[in-house]
C-alpha positions in Angstrom: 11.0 7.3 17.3 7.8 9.6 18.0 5.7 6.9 16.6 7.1 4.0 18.2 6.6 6.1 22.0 3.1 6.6 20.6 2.3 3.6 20.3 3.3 2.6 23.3 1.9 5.2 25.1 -1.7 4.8 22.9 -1.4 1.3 21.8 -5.5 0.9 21.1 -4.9 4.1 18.7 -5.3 3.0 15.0 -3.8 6.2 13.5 -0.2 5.6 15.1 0.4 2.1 14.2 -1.1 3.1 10.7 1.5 6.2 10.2 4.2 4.0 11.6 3.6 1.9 8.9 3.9 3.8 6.6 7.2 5.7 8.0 8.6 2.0 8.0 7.8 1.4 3.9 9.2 4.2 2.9 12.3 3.6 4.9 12.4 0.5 3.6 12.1 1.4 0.1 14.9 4.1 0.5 17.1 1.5 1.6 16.1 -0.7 -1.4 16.8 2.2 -3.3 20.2 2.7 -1.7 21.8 -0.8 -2.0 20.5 -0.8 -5.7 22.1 2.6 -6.6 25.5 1.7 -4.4 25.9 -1.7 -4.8 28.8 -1.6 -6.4 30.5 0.4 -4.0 29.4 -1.6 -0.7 30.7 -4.1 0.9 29.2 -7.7 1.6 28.9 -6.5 5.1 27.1 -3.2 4.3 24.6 -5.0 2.1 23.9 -7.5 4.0 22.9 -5.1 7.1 21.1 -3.2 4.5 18.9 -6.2 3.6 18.6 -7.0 6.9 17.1 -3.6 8.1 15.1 -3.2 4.6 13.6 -7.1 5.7 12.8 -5.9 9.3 11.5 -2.9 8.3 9.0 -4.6 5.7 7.7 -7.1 8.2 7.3 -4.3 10.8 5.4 -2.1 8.5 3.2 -4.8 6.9 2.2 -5.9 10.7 1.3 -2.4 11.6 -0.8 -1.8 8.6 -3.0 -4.9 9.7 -2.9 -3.8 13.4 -4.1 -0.4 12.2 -7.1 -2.0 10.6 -7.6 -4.4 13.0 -7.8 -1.5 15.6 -10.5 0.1 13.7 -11.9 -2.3 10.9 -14.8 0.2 10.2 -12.9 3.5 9.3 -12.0 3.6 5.3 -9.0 5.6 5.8 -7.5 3.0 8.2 -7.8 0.6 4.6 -6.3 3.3 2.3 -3.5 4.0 4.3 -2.7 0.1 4.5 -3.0 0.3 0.8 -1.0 3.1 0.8 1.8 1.0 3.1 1.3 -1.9 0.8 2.5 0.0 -2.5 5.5 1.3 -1.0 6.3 -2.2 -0.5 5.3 -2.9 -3.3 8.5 -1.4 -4.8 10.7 -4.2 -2.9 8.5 -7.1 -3.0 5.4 -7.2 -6.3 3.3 -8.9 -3.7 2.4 -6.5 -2.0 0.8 -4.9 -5.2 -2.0 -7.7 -4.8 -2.1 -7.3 -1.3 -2.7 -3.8 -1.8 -5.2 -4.8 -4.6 -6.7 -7.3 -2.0 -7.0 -4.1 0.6 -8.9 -1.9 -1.7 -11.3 -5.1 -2.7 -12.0 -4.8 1.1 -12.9 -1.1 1.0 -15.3 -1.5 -1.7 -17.6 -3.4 1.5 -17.2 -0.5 3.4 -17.4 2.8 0.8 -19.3 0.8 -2.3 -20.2 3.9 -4.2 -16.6 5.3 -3.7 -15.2 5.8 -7.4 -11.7 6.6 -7.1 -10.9 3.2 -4.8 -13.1 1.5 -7.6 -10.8 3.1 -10.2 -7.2 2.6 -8.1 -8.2 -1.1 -7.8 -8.4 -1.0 -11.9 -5.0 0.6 -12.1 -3.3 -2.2 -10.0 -5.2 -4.9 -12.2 -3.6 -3.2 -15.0 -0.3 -3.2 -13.9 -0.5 -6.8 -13.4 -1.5 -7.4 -16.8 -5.0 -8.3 -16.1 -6.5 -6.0 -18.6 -10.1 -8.0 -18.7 -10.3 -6.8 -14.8 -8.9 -3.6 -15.3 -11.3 -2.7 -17.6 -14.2 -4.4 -15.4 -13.2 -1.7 -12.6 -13.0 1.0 -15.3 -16.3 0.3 -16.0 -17.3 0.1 -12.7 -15.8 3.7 -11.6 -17.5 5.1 -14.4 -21.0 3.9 -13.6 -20.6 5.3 -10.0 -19.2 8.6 -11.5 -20.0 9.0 -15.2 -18.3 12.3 -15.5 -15.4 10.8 -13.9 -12.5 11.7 -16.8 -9.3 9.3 -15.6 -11.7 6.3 -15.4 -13.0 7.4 -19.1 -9.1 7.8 -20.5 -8.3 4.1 -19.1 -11.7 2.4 -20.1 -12.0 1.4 -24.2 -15.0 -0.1 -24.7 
């Protein structure tokens, strides 16, 4: 509720509708969570009013990510946040693993010699089973930050 009456009070502020967001996936995903772990013991109604919320909640968060960015399209922490957003709902919907993946690309225009975005975008490459880009972003951490040990562990040669 505080961040929805921020917003409206400050709607041109990127940091609201970017922690709203976030607020939103995780509800979201708790709910997920919930109807998976007690579906046996809730109704048709209940579930259905569940999925309904989880659905809303998804939308809401995914448009407030993008507002957030829109808001302020120059400030990196604006695009890890939506990333951020994205993951959480990427534990409804696998999509949003890409779209996350597709939000970090983004970043790389803004923060190019950033090595742990570099590296994160390899980790969602390899959780998608695209190991030949997975190791490309490995790689890629690594020459930004040679000494940089997780890149190292995940890139074989």
């Amino acid at each position: 509720e505080s961040l929805e009456k921020a917003t409206q009070i400050s709607p041109n502020e990127a940091l609201f509708w970017s922690q709203l967001a976030e607020a939103q996936a995780i509800s979201a995903s708790a709910i997920k969570q919930q109807l998976t772990e007690n579906s046996a013991s809730l109704s048709a109604e209940m579930k259905a009013s569940g999925d309904a919320l989880m659905k809303n909640l998804m939308k809401s968060a995914e448009e407030n990510a993008n507002k957030s960015v829109n808001l302020n399209p120059n400030h990196t922490n604006f695009y890890k946040q939506k990333a951020k957003t994205e993951l959480y709902l990427g534990t409804i919907d696998p999509k949003f693993d890409r779209t996350a993946r597709d939000t970090l690309l983004a970043l790389t225009r803004l923060s190019p010699t950033d090595a742990k975005i570099t590296f994160n975008i390899g980790l969602l490459y390899q959780a998608a089973g695209e190991k030949d880009q997975a190791k490309l972003y490995f790689q890629k951490a690594l020459a930004l930050k040679p000494d940089y040990n997780a890149a190292r562990d995940q890139f074989k040669p």
